[in-house]
Structure formats: structure tokens, C-alpha cells
N, C-alpha and C positions, 0 to 999 in steps of 0.2 A: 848778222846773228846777234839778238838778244841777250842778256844777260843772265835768264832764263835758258835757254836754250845752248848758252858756254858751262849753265850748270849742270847740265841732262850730259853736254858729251862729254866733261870731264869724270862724269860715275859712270860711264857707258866703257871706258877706256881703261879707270881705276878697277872695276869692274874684270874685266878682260883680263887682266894682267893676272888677281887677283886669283882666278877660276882654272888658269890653263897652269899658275904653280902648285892649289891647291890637289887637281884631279892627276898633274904626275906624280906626286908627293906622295898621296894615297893610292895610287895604282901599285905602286912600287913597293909599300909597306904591306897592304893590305886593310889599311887604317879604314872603317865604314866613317868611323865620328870626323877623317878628316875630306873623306870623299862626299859626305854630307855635305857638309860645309865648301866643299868646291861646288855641289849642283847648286846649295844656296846663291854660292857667288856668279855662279850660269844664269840662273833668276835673276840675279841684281844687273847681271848685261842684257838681259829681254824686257826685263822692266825698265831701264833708263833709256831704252831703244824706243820703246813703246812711246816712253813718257816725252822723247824729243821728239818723235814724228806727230804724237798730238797735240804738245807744245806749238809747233809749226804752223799745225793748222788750227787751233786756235788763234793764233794770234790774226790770221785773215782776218781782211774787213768784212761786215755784210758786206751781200750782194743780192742779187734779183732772188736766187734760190734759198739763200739763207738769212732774211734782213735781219732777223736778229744774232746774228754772225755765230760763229764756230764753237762758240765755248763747250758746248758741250761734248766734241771730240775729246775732251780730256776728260770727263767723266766715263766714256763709254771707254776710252783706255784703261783705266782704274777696272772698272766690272771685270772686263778678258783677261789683264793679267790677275786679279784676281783667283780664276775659278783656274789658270793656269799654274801657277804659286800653289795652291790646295791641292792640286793633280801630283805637284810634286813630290808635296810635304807630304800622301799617302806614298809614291815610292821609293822613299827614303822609307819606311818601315817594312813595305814588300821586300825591299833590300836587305836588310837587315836582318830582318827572318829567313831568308836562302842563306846569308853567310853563316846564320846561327847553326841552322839544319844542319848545312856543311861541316862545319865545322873549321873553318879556313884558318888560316895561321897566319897574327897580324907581326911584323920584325919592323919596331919603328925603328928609322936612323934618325940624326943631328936636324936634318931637313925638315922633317916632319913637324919640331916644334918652331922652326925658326920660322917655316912658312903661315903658320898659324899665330904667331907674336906680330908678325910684317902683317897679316891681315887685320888682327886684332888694330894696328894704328892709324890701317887705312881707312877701316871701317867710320875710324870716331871722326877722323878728320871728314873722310865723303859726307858723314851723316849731320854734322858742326854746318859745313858749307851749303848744303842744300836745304836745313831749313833756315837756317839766316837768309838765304835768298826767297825761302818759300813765304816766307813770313813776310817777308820787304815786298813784295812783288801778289801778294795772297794767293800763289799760285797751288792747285791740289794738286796738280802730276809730282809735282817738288816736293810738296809736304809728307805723301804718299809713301814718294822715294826712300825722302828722311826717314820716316817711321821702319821703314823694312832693312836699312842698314844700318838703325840704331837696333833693332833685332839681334842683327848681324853680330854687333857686340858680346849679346849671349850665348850666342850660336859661336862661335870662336874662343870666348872664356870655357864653354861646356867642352871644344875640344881639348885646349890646352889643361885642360882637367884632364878629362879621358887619358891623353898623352903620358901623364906626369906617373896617374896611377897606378894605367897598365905598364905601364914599363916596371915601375919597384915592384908590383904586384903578383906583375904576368898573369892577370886574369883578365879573361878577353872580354867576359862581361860587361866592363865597366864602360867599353872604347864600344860596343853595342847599347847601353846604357844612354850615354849622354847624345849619340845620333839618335836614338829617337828623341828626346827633349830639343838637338837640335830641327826635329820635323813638326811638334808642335807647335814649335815657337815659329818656324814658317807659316803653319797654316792660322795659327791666332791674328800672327801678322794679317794676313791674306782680309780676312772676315772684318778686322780692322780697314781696310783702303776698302774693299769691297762695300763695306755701311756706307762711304764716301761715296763711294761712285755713284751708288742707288737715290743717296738723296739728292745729287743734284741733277740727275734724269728726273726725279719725282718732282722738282721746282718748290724745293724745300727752301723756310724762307730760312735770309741769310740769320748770322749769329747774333742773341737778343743786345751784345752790346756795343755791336755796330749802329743795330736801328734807333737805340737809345740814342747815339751820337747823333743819326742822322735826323730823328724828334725834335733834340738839345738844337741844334740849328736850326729848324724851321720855324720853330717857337721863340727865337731871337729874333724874328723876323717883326718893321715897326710896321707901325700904323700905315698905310691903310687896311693891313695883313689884319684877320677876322676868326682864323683858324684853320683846322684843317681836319678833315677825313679821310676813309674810307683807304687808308694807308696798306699799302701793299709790296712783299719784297720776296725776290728768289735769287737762287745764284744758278750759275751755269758754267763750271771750273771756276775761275778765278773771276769771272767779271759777275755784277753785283747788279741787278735790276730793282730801280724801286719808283713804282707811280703813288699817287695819290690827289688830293682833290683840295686845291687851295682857296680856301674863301678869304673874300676881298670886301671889304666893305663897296655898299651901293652906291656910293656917291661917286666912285672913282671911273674914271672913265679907264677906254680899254688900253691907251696908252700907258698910264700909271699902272694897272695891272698886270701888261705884258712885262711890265721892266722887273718888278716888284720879282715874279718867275725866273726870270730873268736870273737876276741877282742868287735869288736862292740856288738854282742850278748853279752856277758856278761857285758859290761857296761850296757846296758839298761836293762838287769835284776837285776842288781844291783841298778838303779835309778828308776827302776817301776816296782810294785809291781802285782804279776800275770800276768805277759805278756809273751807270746810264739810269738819269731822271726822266722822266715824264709827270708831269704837270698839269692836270686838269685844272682852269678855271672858274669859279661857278658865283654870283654874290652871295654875300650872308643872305641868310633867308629870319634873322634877330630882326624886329621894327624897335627901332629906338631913335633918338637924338641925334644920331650919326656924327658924334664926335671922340676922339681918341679915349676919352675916360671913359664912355659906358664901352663901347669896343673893348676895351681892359677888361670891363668889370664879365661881358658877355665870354669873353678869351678861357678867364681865369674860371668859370663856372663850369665851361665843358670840358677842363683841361684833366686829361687821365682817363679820358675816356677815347676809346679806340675802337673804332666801330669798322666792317666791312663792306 
């Protein structure tokens, strides 16, 4: 098990705990804004469930059916919980308008806010933990995660609100009040992972100042290196695909050029983290002197120019 994958079941478990104090707390009181917040925490155990079993299978090698391997399991996880997190976040206000209709009668006790302070900590610590991993690691099920229990944050300040002021108040509006802003702030979440998922099913390319890095290196690259084209990049969850078309000066024979490739692939996997190169090699198609200085001067003329 990954380190990636020790992050998904520890929010899978924090989670868990999290959801089965919230929804007795609220059954008991009658609290919607803290029973919200426990289906919130039921989502954040379906979403870190999701997010380890497409974790898993992302990390598979290619193979004959999939040679450009799994990654995308973790965006099509992102989509589904998605549109399932939105499903929620409308029945948290279906809810909420029966209790109103009702008229139900909410009696917090002690529990009620002590169980929404203990979520409030665990929330920031889950959501702290999984994008330092997600960031380390570029992974989007992790990042996903983070974003929806850094939510979580205001979805538990909104009830520890609700709590404070119906109780001095006794007006039950309020504790219906902040359960719905804790259902928006669900589904904004959702719409947020959901833009993620779509782009990297859609082979959207990666972020512009990765590719810059990735430019910055290949343009450090010496003589008999000539330039480069027709530059191209996607992601697929977390791992990072980028080809492109390396011109070699004419002189150099194919040994020199394979290495020259060579070299540059393993520098940028060396400087970024999950990325697979590919490497076309093609000669300049410049007629010149065929020595390092005009190569320079020909480098530096087409240079900022990025063509498909």
C-alpha cells in the first residue's frame, strides 16, 4: 500500500467515525444543520472509498488492454462522486423543507456541539494531510478529497453557528438556515472535483507552469540539440503525458541523437514527478555551416515559438 493510498484509508475511517457521531447526535436532538453535516461526513466516506479503489487502479501498470495505463480510473471516479455529492446536496434542502413544513422540534444537548468542535478538528487535520500528499504525489483523487473536507470546515463552523444561536435564541429557523448553506457548499464543492474530472477525461493539457519547466529543460539541452516542435501534453489523474519533436542537427549521426533523447528524458523525470516522454527525432531542416554558433543563432530565432 502506497502512501497515496495510507491517505485515502485514513479519511475513509476519519470519515466513518466522524458520520456515525454526527447522524446519532442529530437523530436524537432533531438538529437538520447537524444531520447535514453528518450526510456531508457519509459523502466524505463514499468519496475516500471511491478515491482508494481508483487510487488502486490507477497505480496498475499498462498492459495489453490498457498501454497507456489506468490513470484515468481516477478521473472517472471524480465525475460519479460528483453527480453523487450534488444528489445529496439537493436532499439536504428536500429535507429541510419537510422538517420546516413539519414543524419538528429541535432539544440540542452537550453532544450536539462537542460532536461538531471534534469534527471541526478533524476535518482541518484530514483535509492538511491529504493535500500535502496530494501535492507531493500530483495526485487528483487526494486533491479532490482535500477540497471537499476543506468544505467540510464550513459546513461545521455553519453548524456550530446554527447550535450556538438556536439554543440562546430558540428559533429553529436559524439550525434550518445554515443546513442549507451547509448543502450549497456541498454541491459548489461537487462542480469544483466534477470541472477536474472532465478535464482529464477530455486530455486537457497539463498546467502552463509545468510545461514551462518542462520547455526550461529541453532548451538547456547542448549542441548538437537544434530545437524542438510541435510540443504536446495531457494528463490522465495524476500521471502527465508529454511528446514532442526533437531536432538534432544534420551532422550527427544516430547514435549521438539517441543518447542526446536519452538524456533529456531522464532529466525531466528526474525534475517531474509522473510524467512519460516520448520523443520524436527528426534533423534540422536550417542549411547552414553546421557548427554550434550558427545552431545558436538558428535555436535562438525560432525560440517562443510553439507550434502543433
Amino acid at each position: 500500500m502506497d502512501i497515496q493510498q495510507k491517505a485515502s484509508l485514513f479519511a475513509i475511517i476519519s470519515a466513518a467515525i466522524l458520520a456515525l457521531s454526527k447522524f446519532a447526535v442529530g437523530l436524537i436532538s432533531g438538529s437538520m444543520a447537524v444531520a447535514a453535516s453528518g450526510l456531508d461526513s457519509l459523502l466524505d466516506v463514499f468519496m475516500s472509498g471511491v478515491n482508494f479503489f481508483a487510487i488502486k487502479k490507477a497505480a496498475k501498470p499498462a498492459d495489453i488492454d490498457h498501454q497507456y495505463g489506468h490513470g484515468k480510473a481516477a478521473d472517472i471516479a471524480a465525475v460519479i462522486q460528483s453527480f453523487v455529492i450534488i444528489f445529496s446536496g439537493i436532499t439536504i434542502f428536500h429535507n429541510v423543507a419537510d422538517k420546516f413544513l413539519r414543524k419538528e422540534v429541535i432539544t440540542y444537548s452537550i453532544f450536539d456541539l462537542g460532536v461538531m468542535i471534534l469534527s471541526l478538528a478533524f476535518s482541518a487535520v484530514i483535509s492538511t494531510v491529504l493535500r500535502r500528499i496530494g501535492n507531493k504525489t500530483g495526485s487528483n483523487p487526494l486533491k479532490a478529497d482535500a477540497l471537499h473536507y476543506t468544505s467540510d470546515l464550513y459546513s461545521n463552523s455553519a453548524a456550530i453557528a446554527a447550535i450556538i444561536i438556536t439554543y440562546y435564541t430558540n428559533i429553529t429557523y436559524f439550525d434550518y438556515l445554515f443546513a442549507i448553506i451547509t448543502g450549497f457548499i456541498i454541491i459548489f464543492s461537487a462542480i469544483k472535483i466534477l470541472k477536474t474530472g472532465f478535464l482529464g477525461l477530455m486530455d486537457t493539457r497539463i498546467p502552463e507552469p509545468v510545461e514551462k519547466e518542462i520547455e526550461g529543460i529541453i532548451e538547456k539541452t547542448p549542441y548538437p540539440y537544434a530545437g524542438y516542435h510541435k510540443f504536446r501534453s495531457r494528463f490522465a489523474g495524476n500521471k502527465k503525458y508529454v511528446d514532442f519533436h526533437l531536432k538534432i542537427c544534420r551532422k550527427a549521426n544516430i547514435d549521438e541523437s539517441h543518447k542526446l533523447a536519452s538524456e533529456i528524458e531522464h532529466e525531466l523525470e528526474n525534475s517531474i514527478d509522473t510524467i512519460d516522454v516520448v520523443i520524436h527525432i527528426e534533423p534540422c531542416s536550417y542549411d547552414c555551416d553546421l557548427t554550434d554558433l550558427t545552431c545558436k543563432i538558428t535555436r535562438n530565432a525560432g525560440k517562443g515559438v510553439r507550434k502543433l
